[in-house]
C-alpha positions in Angstrom: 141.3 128.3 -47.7 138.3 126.4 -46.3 138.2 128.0 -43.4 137.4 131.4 -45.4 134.9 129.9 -47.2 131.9 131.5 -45.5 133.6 135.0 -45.1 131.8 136.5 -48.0 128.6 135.3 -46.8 129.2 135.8 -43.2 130.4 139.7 -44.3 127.8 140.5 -47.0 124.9 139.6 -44.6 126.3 141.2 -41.4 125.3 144.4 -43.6 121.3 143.4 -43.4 122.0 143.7 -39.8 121.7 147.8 -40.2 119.4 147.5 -42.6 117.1 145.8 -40.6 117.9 148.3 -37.7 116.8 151.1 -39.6 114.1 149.5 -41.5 112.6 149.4 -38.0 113.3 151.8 -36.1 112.5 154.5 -38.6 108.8 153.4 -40.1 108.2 156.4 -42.3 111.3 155.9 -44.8 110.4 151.8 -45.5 109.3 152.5 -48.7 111.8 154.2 -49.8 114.4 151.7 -48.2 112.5 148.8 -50.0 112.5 150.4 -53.3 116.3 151.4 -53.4 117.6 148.2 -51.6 115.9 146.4 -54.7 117.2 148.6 -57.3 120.4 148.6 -56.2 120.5 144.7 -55.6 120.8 144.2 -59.5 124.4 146.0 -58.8 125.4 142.6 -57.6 125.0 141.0 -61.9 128.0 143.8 -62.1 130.3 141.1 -60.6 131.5 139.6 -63.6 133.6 142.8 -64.4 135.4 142.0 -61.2 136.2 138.5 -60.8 138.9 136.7 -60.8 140.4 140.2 -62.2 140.0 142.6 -59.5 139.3 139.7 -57.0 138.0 136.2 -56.4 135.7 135.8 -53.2 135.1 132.4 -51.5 131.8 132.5 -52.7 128.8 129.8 -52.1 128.7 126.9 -54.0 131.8 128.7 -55.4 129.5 130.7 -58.0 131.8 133.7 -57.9 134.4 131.1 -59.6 132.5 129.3 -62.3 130.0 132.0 -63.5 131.4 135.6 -62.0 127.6 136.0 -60.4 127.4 135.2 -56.6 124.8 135.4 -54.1 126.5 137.5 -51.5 127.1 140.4 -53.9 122.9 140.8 -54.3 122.7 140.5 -50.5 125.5 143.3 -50.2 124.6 145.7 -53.0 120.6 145.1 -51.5 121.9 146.3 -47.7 123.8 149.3 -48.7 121.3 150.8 -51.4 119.0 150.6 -48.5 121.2 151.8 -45.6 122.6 154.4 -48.1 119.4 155.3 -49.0 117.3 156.5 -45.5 120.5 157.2 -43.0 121.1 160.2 -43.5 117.5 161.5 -42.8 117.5 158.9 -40.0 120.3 160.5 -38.3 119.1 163.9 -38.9 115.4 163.3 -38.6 114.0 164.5 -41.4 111.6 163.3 -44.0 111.1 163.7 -48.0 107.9 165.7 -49.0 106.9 167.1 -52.1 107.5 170.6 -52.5 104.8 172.9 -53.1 103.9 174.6 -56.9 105.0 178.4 -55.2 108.3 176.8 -53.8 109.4 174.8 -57.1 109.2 178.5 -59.3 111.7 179.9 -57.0 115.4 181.3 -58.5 116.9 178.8 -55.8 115.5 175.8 -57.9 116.2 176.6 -61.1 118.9 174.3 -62.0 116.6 171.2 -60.2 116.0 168.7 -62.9 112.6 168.8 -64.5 109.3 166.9 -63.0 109.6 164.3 -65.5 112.4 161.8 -65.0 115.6 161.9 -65.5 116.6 158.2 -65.5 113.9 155.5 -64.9 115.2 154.9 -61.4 113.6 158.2 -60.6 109.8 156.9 -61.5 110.8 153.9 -59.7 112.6 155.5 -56.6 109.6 158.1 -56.4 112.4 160.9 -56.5 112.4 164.2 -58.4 112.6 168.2 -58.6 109.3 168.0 -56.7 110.6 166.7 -53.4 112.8 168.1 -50.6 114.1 167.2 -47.5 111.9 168.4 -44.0 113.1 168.6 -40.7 115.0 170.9 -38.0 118.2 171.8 -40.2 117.0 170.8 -43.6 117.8 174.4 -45.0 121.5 174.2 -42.8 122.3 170.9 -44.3 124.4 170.6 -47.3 122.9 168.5 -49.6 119.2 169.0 -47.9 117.1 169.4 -51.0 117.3 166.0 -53.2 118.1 168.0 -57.0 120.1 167.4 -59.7 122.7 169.8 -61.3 123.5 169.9 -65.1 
C-alpha cells in the first residue's frame, strides 16, 4: 500500500496541468476560470459523504482517513471547475458578452432566467440571462447561449 500512497496526489494535480494550459493560452476567459475553479474547490469539503463509504484514497498525511477532508479533493474539484468552466469556448473560440436590451426582449429568450440571480454563484460567477456566447457557430452550437430553463 505504500507505494500508492502518492497516487491521489500525483492524480489530482496532473489535472492543474490543463488548467494551467488553458489559463494561458486563452487570456480572455481567466477570470472566469479563476472564479469557477474557486467556487468549485469548496466541492472538495463534500468528501466526508464519500469516505471510507464509497472509497478511501491514500491521502496526505492520511487526512482522507482521520477527518474525511483531504487536500487532493480541493486541488481536483479547483482544476475541473476551471477546465469545465472555459473549454468549451476555448475549443470553439468564442467568448461571453452581455447581450444587448433589443436582444434580451426577444420570444427566443423568454424562458432565460431573470437578470437578478438565480443562485449566489451567479453574482459570483458574473453569469446570467444577460450574457451569451460570441463566436463563428455560437447560433449552430447547442447549448451556445448560457440560460436557464424552468
Amino acid at each position: 500500500m505504500r507505494e500508492y500512497h502518492y497516487v491521489w496526489l500525483i492524480w489530482s494535480s496532473a489535472f492543474l496541468l490543463p488548467w494551467i494550459a488553458l489559463f494561458l493560452v486563452v487570456p480572455g476567459h481567466r477570470i472566469v476560470m479563476w472564479r469557477t475553479s474557486w467556487a468549485t474547490s469548496l466541492f472538495g469539503a463534500t468528501e466526508p459523504i464519500f469516505v471510507p463509504e464509497y472509497w478511501n484514497p491514500p491521502s496526505l498525511f492520511d487526512l482522507a482517513q482521520r477527518t474525511g477532508i483531504d487536500i487532493e479533493s480541493f486541488i481536483f474539484c479547483f482544476a475541473i471547475g476551471g477546465i469545465g468552466a472555459v473549454l468549451y469556448n476555448a475549443l470553439t473560440k468564442q467568448d461571453l458578452v452581455p447581450m444587448s436590451e433589443v436582444e434580451k426582449g426577444l420570444s427566443l429568450h423568454r424562458f432565460d432566467a431573470p437578470d437578478e440571480p438565480c443562485f449566489p454563484g451567479h453574482l459570483f460567477l458574473g453569469l446570467g440571462s444577460g450574457f451569451r456566447i460570441r463566436g463563428p457557430r455560437a447560433g449552430a452550437a447547442l447549448g451556445a447561449r448560457v440560460q436557464l430553463y424552468f
